[in-house]
Each structure stands twice: as structure tokens, then as C-alpha cells.
N, C-alpha and C positions, 0 to 999 in steps of 0.2 A: 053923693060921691060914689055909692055903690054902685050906681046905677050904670054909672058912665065907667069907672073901671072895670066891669061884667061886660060891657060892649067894646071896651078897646082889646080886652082879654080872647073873647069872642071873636072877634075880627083878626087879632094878630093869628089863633088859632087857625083858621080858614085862610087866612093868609100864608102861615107857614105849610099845610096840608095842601093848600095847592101850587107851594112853589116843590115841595116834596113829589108830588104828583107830575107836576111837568118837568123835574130832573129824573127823574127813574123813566116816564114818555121820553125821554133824551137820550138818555143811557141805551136803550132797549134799538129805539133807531140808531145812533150811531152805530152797536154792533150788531147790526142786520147789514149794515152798509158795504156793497161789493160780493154780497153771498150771492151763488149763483146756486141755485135748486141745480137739483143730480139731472140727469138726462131718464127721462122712463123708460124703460125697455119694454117693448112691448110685441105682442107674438109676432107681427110682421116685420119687427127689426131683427128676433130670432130667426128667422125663416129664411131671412136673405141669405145667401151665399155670400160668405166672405171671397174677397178676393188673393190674389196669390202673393199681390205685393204687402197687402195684409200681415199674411201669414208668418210671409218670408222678416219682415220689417222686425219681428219680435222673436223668432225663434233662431238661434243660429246655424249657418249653413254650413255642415257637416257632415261630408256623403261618405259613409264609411264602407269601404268595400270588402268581398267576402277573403274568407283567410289564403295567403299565398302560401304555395308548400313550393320552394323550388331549391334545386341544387346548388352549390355555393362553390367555386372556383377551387384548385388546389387538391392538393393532396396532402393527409388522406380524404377522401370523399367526405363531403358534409354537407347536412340540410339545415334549413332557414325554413320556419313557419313565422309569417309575420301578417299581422290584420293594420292595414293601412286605413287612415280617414284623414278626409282630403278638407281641408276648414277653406270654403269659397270667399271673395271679395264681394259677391254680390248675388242677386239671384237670379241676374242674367246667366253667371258664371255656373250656378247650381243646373240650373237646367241644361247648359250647355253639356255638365259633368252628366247631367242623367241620359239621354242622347244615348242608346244603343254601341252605335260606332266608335264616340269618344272614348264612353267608357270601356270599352273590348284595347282603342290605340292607349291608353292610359294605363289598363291593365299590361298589356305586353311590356309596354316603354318598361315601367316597375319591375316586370321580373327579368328582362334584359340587364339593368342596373344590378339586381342583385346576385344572377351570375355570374357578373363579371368580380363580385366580389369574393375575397375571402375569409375564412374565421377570424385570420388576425386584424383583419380590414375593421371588422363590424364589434370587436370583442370590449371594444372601448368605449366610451364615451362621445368621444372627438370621434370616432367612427361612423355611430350611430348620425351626432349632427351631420357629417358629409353626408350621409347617407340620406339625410330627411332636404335638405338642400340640394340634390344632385334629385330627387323626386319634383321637388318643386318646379324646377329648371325645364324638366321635361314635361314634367305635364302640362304647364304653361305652354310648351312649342306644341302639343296639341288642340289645343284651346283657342278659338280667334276672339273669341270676344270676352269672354273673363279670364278671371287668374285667380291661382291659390295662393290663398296668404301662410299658410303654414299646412303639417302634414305630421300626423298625432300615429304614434303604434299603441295601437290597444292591447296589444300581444304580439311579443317578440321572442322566439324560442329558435336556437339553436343547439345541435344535438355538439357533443365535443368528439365522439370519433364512432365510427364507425363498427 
């Protein structure tokens, strides 16, 4: 009776150790299942040139322009220092904004706008909005083929008198 209970002990042993062994071989595949290895990078995929749409697709388009110094309607006389950036819809529209020409009719439009303004015009809040609004408006009617979705002062300084 030793003999045979030493072999069913045996047996259930290897029995249990290879049902142990093919659930853990289960376990292991199942969570491997749908894993995609990383992409390699490798020196000729560094090397290529990215392209613009690339570029553009992850960085936002934001063409900020150099600081305006211009005089402000009214009396007494007063100056307006303000650095505009123009947030594009796209980067048809960025490029069109970088364009020589637009950018010179874009510049002008803006200090034309803020000539016609004055201290009490821009001293507020509600001002400031007309003011980023009444940009927008215009630099779109220079632009054919994009637009600006909004229009950011990075610095906005008026002197109070003269």
C-alpha cells in the first residue's frame, strides 16, 4: 500500500506542478496580449527633416509682434506701449501672418486702431476687450486665407499725463 500511495502522491505532485506551470505560461501570454513594442529610433529617422505640418500640429501658433509705441487720441497727449500676439487658427494662417507684406498691413491696421483711441477708451477692462476684438476684426480683413482666433498683450503700458 506504500508503494501505490508514493505513486498516486508522485503523480498528483507533477500533476499539480504542471498545471501550476501552464497557468503562470497563461498568465504571462495573456498579459503580453496587444503590447506593441516602442518604434526604434534610429540615426536616419533622426536625420530626416521634420516637416512643417509636424511642427506646427504640436506647437501653438503664436506670432508675436515687436512692441508698439504709438500716440493715443485726446488730450492731454498720451502714449500707449503695447506688445501684441496674434494666436493663428491654423498654419496656413501662421505663415500667411509671417508674409512680409501682411505682416507691415497688420502692423499699420493695429496702430491705426490704437490712435484712434483714448486713455479713457483703453483704461478699463471692457476697453482692453474692445480693443483685442476690434484687432482681431482687422487683421482677419488682411488675411485671405486664415484667421486669428484671439490676440494676447504681453505688455500693455500707458503713461497717465504728460
Amino acid at each position: 500500500m506504500k508503494a501505490t500511495v508514493k505513486k498516486i502522491l508522485v503523480a498528483s505532485m507533477v500533476t499539480m506542478n504542471l498545471a501550476a506551470l501552464g497557468l503562470g505560461t497563461y498568465w504571462v501570454f495573456i498579459s503580453t496580449v496587444g503590447y506593441e513594442y516602442p518604434n526604434k529610433i534610429t540615426e536616419k529617422k533622426l536625420r530626416e527633416p521634420a516637416s512643417l505640418n509636424e511642427k506646427f500640429a504640436q506647437a501653438p501658433l503664436v506670432y508675436t509682434m515687436d512692441n508698439l509705441v504709438v500716440n493715443l487720441a485726446g488730450v492731454p497727449k498720451r502714449m500707449i506701449m503695447v506688445q501684441v500676439n496674434l494666436d493663428m487658427i491654423s498654419p496656413i494662417a501662421f505663415q500667411e501672418i509671417m508674409d512680409f507684406d501682411n505682416r507691415a498691413k497688420a502692423r499699420d491696421r493695429i496702430v491705426r486702431i490704437l490712435n484712434d483711441k483714448t486713455f479713457d477708451d483703453l483704461e478699463t477692462i471692457q476697453g482692453k476687450l474692445f480693443l483685442k476684438d476690434k484687432i482681431v476684426s482687422e487683421v482677419n480683413q488682411v488675411l485671405s486665407k486664415g484667421l486669428v482666433k484671439d490676440v494676447y498683450f504681453s505688455a500693455f503700458v500707458m503713461n497717465s499725463e504728460l
